[in-house]
N, CA, C and O atoms as a GROMACS GRO file, in nm:
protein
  468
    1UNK      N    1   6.292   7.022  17.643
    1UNK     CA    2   6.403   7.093  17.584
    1UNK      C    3   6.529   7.068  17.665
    1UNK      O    4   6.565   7.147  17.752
    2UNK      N    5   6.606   6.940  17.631
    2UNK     CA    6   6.775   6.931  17.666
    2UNK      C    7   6.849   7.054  17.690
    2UNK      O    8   6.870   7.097  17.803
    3UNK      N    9   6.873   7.088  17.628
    3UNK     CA   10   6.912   7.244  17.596
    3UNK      C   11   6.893   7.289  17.754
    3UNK      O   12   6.967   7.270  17.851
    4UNK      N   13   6.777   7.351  17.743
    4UNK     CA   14   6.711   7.497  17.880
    4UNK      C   15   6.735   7.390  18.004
    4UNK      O   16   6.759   7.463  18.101
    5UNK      N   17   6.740   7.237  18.053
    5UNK     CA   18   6.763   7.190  18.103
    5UNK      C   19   6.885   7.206  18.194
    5UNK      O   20   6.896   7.208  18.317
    6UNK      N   21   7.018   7.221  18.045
    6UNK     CA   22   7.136   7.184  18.083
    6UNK      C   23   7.188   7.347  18.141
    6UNK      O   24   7.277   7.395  18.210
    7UNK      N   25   7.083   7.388  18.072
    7UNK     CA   26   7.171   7.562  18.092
    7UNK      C   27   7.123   7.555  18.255
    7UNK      O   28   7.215   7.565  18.337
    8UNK      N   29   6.972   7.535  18.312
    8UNK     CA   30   7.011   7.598  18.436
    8UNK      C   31   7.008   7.507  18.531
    8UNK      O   32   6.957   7.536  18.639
    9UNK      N   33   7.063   7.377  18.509
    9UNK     CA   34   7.172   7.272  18.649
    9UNK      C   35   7.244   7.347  18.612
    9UNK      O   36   7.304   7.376  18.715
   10UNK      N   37   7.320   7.450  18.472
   10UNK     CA   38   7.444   7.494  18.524
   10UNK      C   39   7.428   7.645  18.575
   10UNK      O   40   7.531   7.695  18.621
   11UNK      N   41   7.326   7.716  18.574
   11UNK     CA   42   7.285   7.799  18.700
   11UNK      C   43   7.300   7.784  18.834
   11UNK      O   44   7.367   7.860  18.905
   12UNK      N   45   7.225   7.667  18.880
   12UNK     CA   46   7.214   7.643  18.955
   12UNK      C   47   7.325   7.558  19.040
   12UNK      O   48   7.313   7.531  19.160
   13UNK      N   49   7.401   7.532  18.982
   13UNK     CA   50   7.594   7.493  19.009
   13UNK      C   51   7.626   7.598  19.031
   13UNK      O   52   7.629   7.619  19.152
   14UNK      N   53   7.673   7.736  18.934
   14UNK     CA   54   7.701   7.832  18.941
   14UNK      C   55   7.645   7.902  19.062
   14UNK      O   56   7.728   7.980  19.108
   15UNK      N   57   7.511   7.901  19.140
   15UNK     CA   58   7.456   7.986  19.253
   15UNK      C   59   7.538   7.889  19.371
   15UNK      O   60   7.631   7.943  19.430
   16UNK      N   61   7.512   7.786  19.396
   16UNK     CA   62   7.588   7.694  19.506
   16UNK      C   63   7.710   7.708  19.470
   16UNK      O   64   7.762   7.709  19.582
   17UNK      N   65   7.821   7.722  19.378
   17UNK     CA   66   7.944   7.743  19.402
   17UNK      C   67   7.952   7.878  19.409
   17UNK      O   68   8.034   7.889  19.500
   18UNK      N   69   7.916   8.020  19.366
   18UNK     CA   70   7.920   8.109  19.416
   18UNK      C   71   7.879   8.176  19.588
   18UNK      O   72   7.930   8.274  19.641
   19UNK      N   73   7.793   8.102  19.634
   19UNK     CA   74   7.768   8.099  19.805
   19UNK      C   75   7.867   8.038  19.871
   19UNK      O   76   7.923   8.078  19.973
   20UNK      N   77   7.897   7.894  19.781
   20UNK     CA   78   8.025   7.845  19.853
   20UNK      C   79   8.141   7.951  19.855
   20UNK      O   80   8.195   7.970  19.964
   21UNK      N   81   8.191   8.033  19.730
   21UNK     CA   82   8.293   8.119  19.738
   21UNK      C   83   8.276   8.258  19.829
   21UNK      O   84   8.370   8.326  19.871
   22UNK      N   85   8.140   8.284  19.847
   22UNK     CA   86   8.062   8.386  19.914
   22UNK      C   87   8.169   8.328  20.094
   22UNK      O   88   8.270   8.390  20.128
   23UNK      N   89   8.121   8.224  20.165
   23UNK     CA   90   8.101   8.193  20.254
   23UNK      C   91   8.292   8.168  20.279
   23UNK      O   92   8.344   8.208  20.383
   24UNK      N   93   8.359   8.114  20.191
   24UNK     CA   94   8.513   8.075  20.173
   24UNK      C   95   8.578   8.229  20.202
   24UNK      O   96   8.656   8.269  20.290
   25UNK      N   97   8.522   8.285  20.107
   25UNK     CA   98   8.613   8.405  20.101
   25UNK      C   99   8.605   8.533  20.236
   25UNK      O  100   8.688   8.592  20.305
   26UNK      N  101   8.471   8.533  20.225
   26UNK     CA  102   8.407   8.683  20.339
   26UNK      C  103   8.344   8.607  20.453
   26UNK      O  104   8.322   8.683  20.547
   27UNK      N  105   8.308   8.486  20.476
   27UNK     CA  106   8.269   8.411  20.601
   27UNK      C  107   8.121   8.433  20.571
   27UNK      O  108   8.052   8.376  20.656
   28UNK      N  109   8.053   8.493  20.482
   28UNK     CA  110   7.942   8.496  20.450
   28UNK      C  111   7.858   8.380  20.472
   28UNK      O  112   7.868   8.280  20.400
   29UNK      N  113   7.763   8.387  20.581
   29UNK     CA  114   7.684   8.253  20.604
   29UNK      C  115   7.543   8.240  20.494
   29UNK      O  116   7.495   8.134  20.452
   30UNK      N  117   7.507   8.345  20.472
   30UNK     CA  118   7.404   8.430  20.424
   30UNK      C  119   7.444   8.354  20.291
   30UNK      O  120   7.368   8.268  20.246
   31UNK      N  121   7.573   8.389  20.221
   31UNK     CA  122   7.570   8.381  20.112
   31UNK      C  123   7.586   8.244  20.068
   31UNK      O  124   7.562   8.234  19.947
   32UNK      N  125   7.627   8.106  20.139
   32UNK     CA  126   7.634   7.996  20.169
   32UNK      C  127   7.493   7.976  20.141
   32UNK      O  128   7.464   7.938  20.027
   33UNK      N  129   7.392   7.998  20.232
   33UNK     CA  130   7.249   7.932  20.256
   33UNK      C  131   7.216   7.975  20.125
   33UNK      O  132   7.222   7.896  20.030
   34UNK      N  133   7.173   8.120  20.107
   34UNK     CA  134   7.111   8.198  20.016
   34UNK      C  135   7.143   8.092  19.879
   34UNK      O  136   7.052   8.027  19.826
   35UNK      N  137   7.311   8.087  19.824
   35UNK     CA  138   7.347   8.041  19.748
   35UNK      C  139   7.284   7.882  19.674
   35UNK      O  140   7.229   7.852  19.568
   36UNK      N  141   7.336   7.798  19.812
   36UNK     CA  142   7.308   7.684  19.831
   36UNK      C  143   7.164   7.659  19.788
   36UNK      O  144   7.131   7.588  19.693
   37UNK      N  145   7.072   7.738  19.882
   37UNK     CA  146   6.928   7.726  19.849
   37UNK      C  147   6.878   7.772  19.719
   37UNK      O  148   6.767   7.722  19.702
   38UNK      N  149   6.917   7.855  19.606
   38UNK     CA  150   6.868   7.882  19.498
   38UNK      C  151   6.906   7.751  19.447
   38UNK      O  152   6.835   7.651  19.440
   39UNK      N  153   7.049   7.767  19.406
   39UNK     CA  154   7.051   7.586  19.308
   39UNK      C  155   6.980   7.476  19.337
   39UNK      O  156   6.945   7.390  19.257
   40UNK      N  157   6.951   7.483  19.496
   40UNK     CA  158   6.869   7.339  19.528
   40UNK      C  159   6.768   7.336  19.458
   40UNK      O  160   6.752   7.251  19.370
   41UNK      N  161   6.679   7.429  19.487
   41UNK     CA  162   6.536   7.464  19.449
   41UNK      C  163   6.552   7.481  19.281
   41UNK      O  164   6.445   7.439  19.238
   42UNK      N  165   6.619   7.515  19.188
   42UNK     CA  166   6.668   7.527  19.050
   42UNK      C  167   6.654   7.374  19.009
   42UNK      O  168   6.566   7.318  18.944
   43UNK      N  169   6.780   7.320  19.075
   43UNK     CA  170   6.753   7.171  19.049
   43UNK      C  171   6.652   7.113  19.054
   43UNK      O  172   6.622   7.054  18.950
   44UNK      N  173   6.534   7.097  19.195
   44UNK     CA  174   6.444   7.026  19.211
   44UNK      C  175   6.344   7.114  19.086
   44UNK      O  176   6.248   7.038  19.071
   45UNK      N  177   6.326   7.214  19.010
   45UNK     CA  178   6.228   7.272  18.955
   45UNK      C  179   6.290   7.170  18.771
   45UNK      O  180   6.225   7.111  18.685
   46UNK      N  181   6.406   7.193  18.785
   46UNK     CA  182   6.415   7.127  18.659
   46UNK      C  183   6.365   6.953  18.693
   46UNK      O  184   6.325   6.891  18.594
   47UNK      N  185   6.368   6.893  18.804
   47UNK     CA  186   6.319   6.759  18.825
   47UNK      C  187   6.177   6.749  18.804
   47UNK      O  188   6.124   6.646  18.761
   48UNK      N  189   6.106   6.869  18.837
   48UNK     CA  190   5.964   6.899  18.861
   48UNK      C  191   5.936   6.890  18.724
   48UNK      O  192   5.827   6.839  18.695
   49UNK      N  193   6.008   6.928  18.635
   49UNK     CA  194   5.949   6.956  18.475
   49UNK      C  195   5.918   6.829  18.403
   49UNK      O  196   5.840   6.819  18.308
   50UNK      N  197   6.019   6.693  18.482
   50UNK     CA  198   5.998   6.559  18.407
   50UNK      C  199   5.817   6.504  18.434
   50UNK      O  200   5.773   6.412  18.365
   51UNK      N  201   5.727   6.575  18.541
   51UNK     CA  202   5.608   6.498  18.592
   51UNK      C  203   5.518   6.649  18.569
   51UNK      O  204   5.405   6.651  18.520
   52UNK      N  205   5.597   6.779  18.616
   52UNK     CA  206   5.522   6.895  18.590
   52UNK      C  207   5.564   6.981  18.495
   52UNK      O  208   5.603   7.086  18.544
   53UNK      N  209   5.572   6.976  18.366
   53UNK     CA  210   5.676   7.135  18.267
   53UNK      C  211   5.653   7.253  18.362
   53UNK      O  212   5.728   7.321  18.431
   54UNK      N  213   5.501   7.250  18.338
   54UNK     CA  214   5.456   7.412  18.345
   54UNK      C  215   5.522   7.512  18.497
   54UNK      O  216   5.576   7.620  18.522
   55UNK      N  217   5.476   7.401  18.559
   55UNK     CA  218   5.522   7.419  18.703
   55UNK      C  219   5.655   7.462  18.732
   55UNK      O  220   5.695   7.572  18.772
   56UNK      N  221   5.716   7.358  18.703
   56UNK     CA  222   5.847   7.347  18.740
   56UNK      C  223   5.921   7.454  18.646
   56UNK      O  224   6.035   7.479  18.686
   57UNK      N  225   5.874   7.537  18.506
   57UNK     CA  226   5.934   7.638  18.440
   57UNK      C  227   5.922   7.757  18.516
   57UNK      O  228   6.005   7.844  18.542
   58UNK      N  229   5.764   7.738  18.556
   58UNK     CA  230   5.738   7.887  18.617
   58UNK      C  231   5.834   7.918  18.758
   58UNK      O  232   5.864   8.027  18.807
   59UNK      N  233   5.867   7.785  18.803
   59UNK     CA  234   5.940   7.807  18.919
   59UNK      C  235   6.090   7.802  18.902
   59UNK      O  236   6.154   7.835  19.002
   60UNK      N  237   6.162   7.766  18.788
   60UNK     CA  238   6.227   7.795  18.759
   60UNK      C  239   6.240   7.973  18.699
   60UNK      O  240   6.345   8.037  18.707
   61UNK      N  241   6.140   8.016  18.653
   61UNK     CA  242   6.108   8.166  18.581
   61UNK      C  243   6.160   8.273  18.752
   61UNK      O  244   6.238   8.367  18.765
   62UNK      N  245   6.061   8.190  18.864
   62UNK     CA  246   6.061   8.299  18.949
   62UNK      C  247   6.187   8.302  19.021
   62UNK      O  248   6.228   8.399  19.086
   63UNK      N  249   6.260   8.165  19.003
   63UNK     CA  250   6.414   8.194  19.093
   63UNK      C  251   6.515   8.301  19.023
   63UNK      O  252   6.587   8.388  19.072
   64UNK      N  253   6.488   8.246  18.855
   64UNK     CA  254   6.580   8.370  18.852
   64UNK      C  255   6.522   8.476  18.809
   64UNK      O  256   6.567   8.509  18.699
   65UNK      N  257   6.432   8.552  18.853
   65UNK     CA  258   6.395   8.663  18.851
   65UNK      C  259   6.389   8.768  18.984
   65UNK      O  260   6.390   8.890  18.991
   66UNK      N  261   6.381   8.620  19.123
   66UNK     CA  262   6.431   8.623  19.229
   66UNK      C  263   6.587   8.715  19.222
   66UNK      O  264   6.598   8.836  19.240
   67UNK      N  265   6.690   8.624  19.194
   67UNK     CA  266   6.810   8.664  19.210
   67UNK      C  267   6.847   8.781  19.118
   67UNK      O  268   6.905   8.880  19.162
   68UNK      N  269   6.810   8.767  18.987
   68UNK     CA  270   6.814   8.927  18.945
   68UNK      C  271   6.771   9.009  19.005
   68UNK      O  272   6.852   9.102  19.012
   69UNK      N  273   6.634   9.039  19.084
   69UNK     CA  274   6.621   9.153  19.132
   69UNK      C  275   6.708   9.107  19.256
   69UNK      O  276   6.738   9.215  19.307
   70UNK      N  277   6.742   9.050  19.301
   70UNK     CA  278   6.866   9.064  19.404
   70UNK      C  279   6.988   9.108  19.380
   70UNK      O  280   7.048   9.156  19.477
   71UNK      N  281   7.063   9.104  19.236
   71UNK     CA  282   7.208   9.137  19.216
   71UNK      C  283   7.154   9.247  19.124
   71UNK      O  284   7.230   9.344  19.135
   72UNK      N  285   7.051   9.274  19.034
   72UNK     CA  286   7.093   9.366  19.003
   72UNK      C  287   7.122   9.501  19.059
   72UNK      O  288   7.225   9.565  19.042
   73UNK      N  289   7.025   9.533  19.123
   73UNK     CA  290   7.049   9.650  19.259
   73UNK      C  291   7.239   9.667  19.270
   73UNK      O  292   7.330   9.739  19.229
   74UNK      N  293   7.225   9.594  19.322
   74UNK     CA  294   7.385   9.576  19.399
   74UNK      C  295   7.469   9.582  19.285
   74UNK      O  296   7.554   9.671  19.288
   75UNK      N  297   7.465   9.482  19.152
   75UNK     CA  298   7.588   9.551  19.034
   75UNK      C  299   7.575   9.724  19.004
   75UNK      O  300   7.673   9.798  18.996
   76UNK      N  301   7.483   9.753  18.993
   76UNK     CA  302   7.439   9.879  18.893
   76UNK      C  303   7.488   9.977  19.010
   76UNK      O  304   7.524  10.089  18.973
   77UNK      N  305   7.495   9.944  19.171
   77UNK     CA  306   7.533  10.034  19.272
   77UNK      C  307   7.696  10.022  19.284
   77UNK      O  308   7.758  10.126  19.264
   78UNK      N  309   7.764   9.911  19.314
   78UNK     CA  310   7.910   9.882  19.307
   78UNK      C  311   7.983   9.896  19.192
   78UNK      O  312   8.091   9.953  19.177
   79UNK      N  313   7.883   9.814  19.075
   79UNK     CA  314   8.002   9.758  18.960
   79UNK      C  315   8.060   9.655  18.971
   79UNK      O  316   8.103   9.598  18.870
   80UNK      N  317   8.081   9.596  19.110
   80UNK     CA  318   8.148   9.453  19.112
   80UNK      C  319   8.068   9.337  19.024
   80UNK      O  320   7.952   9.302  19.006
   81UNK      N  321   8.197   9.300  18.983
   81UNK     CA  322   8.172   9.207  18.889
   81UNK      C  323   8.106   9.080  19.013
   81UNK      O  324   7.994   9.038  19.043
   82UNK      N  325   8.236   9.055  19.054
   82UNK     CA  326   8.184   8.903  19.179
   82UNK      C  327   8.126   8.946  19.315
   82UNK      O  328   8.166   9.030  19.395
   83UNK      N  329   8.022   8.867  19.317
   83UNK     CA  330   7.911   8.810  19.274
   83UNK      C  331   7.780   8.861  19.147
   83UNK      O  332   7.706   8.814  19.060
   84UNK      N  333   7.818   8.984  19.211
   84UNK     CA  334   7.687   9.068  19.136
   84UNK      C  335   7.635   9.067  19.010
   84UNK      O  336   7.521   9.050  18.965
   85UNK      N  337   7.792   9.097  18.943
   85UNK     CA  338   7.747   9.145  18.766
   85UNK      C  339   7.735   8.972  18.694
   85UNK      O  340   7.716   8.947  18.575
   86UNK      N  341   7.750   8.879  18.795
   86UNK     CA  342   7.828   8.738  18.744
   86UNK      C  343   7.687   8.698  18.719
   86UNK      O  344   7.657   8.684  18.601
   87UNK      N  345   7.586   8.677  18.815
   87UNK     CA  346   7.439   8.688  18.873
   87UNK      C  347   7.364   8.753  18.789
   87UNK      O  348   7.287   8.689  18.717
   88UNK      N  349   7.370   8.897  18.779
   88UNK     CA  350   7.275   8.940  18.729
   88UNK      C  351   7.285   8.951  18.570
   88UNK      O  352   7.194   9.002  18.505
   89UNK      N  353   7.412   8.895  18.506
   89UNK     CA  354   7.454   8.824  18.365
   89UNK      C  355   7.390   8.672  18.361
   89UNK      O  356   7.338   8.636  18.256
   90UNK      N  357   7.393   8.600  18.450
   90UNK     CA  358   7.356   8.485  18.442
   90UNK      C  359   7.201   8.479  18.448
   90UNK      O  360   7.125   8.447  18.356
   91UNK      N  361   7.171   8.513  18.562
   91UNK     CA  362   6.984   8.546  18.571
   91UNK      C  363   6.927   8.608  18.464
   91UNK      O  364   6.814   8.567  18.438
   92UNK      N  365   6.989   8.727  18.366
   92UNK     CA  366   6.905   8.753  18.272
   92UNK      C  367   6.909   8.661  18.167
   92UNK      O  368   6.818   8.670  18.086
   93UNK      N  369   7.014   8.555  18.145
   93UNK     CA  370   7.018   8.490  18.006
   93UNK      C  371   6.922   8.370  18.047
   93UNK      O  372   6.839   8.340  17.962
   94UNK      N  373   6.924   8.291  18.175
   94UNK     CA  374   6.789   8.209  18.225
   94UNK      C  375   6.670   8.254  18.166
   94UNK      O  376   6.621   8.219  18.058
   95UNK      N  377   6.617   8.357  18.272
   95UNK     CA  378   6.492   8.464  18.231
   95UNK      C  379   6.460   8.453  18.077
   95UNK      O  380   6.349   8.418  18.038
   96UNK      N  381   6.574   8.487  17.984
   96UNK     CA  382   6.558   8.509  17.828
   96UNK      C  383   6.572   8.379  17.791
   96UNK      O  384   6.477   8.374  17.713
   97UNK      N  385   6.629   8.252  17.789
   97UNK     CA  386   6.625   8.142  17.775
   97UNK      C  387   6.483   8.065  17.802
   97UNK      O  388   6.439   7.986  17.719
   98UNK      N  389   6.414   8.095  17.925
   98UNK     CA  390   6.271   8.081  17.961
   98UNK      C  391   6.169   8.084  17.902
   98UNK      O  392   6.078   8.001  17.888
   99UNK      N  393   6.195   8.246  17.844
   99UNK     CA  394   6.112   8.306  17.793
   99UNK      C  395   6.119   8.235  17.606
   99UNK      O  396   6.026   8.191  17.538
  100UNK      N  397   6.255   8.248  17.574
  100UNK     CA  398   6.254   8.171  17.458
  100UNK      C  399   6.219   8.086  17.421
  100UNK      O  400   6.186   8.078  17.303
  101UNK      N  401   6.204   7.937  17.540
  101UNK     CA  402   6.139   7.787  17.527
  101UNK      C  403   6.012   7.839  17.534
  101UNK      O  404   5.948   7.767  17.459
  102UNK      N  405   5.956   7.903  17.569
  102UNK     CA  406   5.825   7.924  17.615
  102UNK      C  407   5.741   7.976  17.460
  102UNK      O  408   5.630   7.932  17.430
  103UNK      N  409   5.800   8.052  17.392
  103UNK     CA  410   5.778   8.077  17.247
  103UNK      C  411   5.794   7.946  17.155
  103UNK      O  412   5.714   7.907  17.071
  104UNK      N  413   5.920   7.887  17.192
  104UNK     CA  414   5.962   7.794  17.117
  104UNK      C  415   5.807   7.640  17.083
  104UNK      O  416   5.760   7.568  16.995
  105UNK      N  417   5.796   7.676  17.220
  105UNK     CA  418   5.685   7.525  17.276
  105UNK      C  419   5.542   7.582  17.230
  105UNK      O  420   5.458   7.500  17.193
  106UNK      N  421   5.510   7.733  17.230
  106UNK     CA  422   5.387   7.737  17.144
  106UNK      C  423   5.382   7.732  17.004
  106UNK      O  424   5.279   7.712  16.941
  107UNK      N  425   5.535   7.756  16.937
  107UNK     CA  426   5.507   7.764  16.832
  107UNK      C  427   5.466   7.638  16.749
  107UNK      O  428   5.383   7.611  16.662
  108UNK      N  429   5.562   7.573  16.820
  108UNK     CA  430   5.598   7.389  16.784
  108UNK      C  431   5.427   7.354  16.822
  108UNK      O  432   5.341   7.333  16.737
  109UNK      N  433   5.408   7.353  16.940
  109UNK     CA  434   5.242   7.324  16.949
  109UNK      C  435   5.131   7.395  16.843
  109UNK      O  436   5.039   7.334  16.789
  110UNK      N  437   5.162   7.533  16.828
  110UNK     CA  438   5.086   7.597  16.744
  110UNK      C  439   5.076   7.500  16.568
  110UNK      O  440   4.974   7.461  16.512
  111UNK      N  441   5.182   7.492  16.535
  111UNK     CA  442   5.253   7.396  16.410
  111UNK      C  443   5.188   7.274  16.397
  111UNK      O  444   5.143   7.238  16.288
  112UNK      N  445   5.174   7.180  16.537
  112UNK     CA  446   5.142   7.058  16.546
  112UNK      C  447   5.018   7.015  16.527
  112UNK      O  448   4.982   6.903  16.490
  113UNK      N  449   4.906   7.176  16.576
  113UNK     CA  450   4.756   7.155  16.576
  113UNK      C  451   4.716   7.150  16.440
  113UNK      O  452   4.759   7.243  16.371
  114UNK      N  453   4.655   7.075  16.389
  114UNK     CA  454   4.586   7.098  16.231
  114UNK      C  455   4.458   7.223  16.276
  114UNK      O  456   4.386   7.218  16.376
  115UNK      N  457   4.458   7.316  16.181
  115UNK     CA  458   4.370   7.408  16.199
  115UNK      C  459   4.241   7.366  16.104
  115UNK      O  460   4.247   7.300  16.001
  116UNK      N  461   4.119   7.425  16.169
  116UNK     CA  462   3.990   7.370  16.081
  116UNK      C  463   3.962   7.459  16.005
  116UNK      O  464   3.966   7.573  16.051
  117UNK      N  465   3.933   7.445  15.897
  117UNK     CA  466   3.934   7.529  15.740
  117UNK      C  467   3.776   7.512  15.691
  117UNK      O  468   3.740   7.559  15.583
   0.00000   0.00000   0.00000
C-alpha cells in the first residue's frame, strides 16, 4: 500500500524535524535523540515491509502507539499544541491508518480466496 507508505516517511520526517525544533528551540537533547530516533526506526520499519509486511507494520503499529502514549499525557495536561497536540494528532491518524490497511489487506485477501462450496 503506496499510500500508508507515504503517510508515515512523512511521520517519521515530521518526528526528526520536530526533535530537531525540540533541540533548536529549548536545547532539548532528549528531544533531538528521542525525535531523531522514532523517524529512524519509522523509516527502517517501512524498509522492513519491502522483505517483511507483517513485521515491519507491527513495528511501525508500536512506534506510534509508542509516541501517543507519550504526547498524549502531556497534550490533555498542557494543551500545547507544539509538540504535543501536533504528535498525538499525528500518532492517532498512523495508528488508524494501520489499522485501516490492515482491514483493507484482509479484505482484498479475503476477496481473492475462492471459497469451497
Amino acid at each position: 500500500m503506496p499510500w500508508l507508505n507515504t503517510l508515515l516517511i512523512t511521520y517519521a520526517l515530521l518526528n526528526i524535524g520536530l526533535g530537531i525544533d525540540g533541540f533548536a528551540s529549548k536545547g532539548s537533547v532528549i528531544s533531538l535523540i528521542a525525535g531523531c530516533a522514532a523517524g529512524v526506526l519509522m523509516i527502517g520499519t517501512v524498509i522492513l515491509t519491502k522483505t517483511r509486511p507483517r513485521i515491519g507494520r507491527i513495528g511501525s503499529l508500536v512506534i506510534g502507539l509508542a509516541m501517543m502514549g507519550q504526547f498524549l499525557p502531556k497534550f490533555i495536561k498542557t494543551g500545547v499544541w507544539l509538540p504535543a497536540g501536533i504528535l498525538t494528532v499525528a500518532s492517532a491518524i498512523v495508528v488508524i491508518a494501520l489499522v485501516l490497511g490492515h482491514l483493507m489487506g484482509m479484505m482484498a485477501r479475503k476477496n481473492a480466496t475462492p471459497t469451497a462450496e
